[in-house]
N, C-alpha and C positions, 0 to 999 in steps of 0.2 A: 336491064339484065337480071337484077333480081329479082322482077316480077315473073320472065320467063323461068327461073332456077326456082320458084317458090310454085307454079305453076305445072313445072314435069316432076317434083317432088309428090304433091300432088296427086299425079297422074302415074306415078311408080306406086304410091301408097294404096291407090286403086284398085291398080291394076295385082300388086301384091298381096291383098284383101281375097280378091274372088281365085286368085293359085291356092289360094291356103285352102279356101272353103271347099274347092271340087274334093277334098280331101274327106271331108266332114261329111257325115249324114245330114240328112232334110230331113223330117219331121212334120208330121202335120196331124190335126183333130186333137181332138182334148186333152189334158196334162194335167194330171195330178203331181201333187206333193214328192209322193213317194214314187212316181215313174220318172220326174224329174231328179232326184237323188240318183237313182237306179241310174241313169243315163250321164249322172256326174262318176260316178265310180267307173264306169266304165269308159270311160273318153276323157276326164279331167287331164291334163297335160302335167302338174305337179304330179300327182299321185301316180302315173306312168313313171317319172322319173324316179320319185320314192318307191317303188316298186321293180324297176330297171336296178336302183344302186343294193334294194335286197339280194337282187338274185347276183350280183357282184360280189359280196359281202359273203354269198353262199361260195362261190366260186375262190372263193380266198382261201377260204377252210377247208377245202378238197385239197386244193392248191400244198395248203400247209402240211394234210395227213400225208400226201403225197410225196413230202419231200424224207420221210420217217421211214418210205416204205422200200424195200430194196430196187434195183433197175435192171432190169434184164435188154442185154442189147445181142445184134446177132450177126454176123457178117458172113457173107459167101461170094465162091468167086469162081470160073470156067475157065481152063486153056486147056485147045486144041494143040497139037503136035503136027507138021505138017510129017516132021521124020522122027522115029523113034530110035535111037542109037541100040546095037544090039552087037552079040559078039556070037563066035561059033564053039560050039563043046561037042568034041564026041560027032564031028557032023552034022550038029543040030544049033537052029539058032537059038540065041534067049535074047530077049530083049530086057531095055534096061530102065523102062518106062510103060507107061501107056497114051495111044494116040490123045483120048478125055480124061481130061484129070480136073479133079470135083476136091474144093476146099471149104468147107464150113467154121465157121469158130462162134462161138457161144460163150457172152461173158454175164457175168452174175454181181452186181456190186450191192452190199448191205452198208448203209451207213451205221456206225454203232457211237460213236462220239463226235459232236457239233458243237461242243464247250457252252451246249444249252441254246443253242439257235433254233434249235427246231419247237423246243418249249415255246420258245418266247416268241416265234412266229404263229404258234398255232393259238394262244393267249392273245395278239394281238387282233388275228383276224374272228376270236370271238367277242370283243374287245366292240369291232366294226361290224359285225353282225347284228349284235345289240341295238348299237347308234339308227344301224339301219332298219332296227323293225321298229325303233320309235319314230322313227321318222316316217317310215309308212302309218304305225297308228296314227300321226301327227297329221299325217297327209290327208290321212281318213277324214277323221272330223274336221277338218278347215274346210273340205269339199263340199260337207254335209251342210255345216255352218252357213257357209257361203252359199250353196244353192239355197238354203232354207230361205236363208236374208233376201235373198234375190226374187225368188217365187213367190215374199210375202210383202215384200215393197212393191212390189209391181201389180199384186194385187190392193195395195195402196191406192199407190197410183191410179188406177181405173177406180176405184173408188170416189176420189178427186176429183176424176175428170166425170166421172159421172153428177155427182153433186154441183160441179161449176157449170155444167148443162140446165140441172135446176133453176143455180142460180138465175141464171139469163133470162131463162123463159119466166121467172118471175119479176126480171128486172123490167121485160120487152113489155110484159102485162100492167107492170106498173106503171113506164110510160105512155101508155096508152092511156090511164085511166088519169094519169096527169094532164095530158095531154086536153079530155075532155075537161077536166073541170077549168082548165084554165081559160079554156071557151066559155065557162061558164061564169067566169069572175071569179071563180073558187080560190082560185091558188093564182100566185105571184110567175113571172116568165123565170124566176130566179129557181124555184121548184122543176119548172121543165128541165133546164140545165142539168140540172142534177139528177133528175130521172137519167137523160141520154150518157152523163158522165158514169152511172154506174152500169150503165149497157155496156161503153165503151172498156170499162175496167172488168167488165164478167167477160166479154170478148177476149182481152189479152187474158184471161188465167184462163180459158180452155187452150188458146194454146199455148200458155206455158204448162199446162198438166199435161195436155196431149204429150208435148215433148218428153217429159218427163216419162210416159207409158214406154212412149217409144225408148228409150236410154235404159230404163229397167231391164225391160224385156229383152234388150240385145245382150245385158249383162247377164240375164238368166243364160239364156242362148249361150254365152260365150264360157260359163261357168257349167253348163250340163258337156261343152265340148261338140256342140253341133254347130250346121249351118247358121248363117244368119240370112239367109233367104227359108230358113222356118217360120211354118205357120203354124202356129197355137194357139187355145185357148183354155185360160186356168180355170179347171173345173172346180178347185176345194174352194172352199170363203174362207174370206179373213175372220178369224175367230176375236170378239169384244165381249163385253158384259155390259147390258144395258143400264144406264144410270137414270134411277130413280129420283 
């Protein structure tokens, strides 16, 4: 039972993955630095919500001057007469109504004393306004921060994984030449071993680097707020200084 309950968990979390994505743009060809940034500020999902609770924050202060400002309300209202009651003068009639009769009323309230509620509402929600533009500045640079980190580990990473390619085909070359002289008497079977033990050991760190490309790049992807059926590839270099 708990394999089947760990198994459509799973299959929910899947299936829940690619709902979210049809959501997300796709992406593809080359990615710089600063188009990656660009594509964090505009789709980050923090910085929406720091930017959602500003425009709230703005809406409070409206809210607030609004409650200083006078109200004007208005009412109106129709009734027909089917009979108008009417009496006779002189042989003439008069009536003592009319069939349409039309009522309007217009009222006007100013508030003038609130024993200081309307101060201390309109301080308050400047108070929250505040909170909420540092919270979007906040927003800001952690998005920045974060895609940077993201776009320069992953460029790491392929670094990695490029070098541990290196390695191999220097490992595969040196077994090889092991390999002869051991034909040759040169070297001991104990040297072969060890040649193939270090093939074996460059084999696992490409793909533990590989994965690693892979892992970055999804968290770039997930920190610029695109798909993750995107295709890129990081055009800037990782910036070092060569050691002498």
């Amino acid at each position: 039972r708990k394999d089947v309950f760990e198994d459509r968990t799973r299959a929910y979390n899947r299936w829940h993955s690619r709902h979210d994505q049809k959501s997300e743009a796709v992406i593809k060809g080359e990615l710089s630095l600063q188009d990656a940034v660009k594509l964090a500020m505009l789709n980050n999902r923090s910085l929406k919500t720091a930017a959602e609770g500003k425009e709230i924050a703005e809406g409070r202060i409206v809210e607030s001057y609004s409650s200083a400002l006078p109200t004007v309300s208005a009412t109106g209202s129709y009734t027909r007469l089917d009979e108008v009651s009417s009496f006779d003068v002189g042989g003439q009639s008069v009536s003592l109504g009319f069939e349409d009769n039309y009522s309007v009323n217009l009222q006007v309230q100013q508030p003038l004393y609130r024993g200081g509620a309307i101060g201390a509402a309109l301080r308050a929600a400047r108070i929250y306004s505040y909170f909420a533009d540092e919270q979007v500045r906040e927003a800001v640079q952690e998005a920045i921060y974060q895609t940077a980190a993201a776009y320069f580990e992953t460029l790491f990473a392929q670094h990695l994984y490029s070098a541990s390619e290196e390695v191999l085909k220097a490992a595969v070359a040196c077994l090889a030449d092991v390999r002869e002289k051991h034909t040759q008497g040169l070297v001991s079977r104990l040297d072969v071993l060890k040649a193939e033990a270090d093939i074996a050991n460059g084999r696992a760190e490409i793909i533990k680097q590989k994965n690693w490309v892979s892992l970055s790049k999804a968290k770039l992807l997930r920190k610029m707020g695109v798909s993750q059926e995107s295709r890129v590839v990081l055009s800037d270099e990782l910036p070092y200084e060569s050691m002498k």
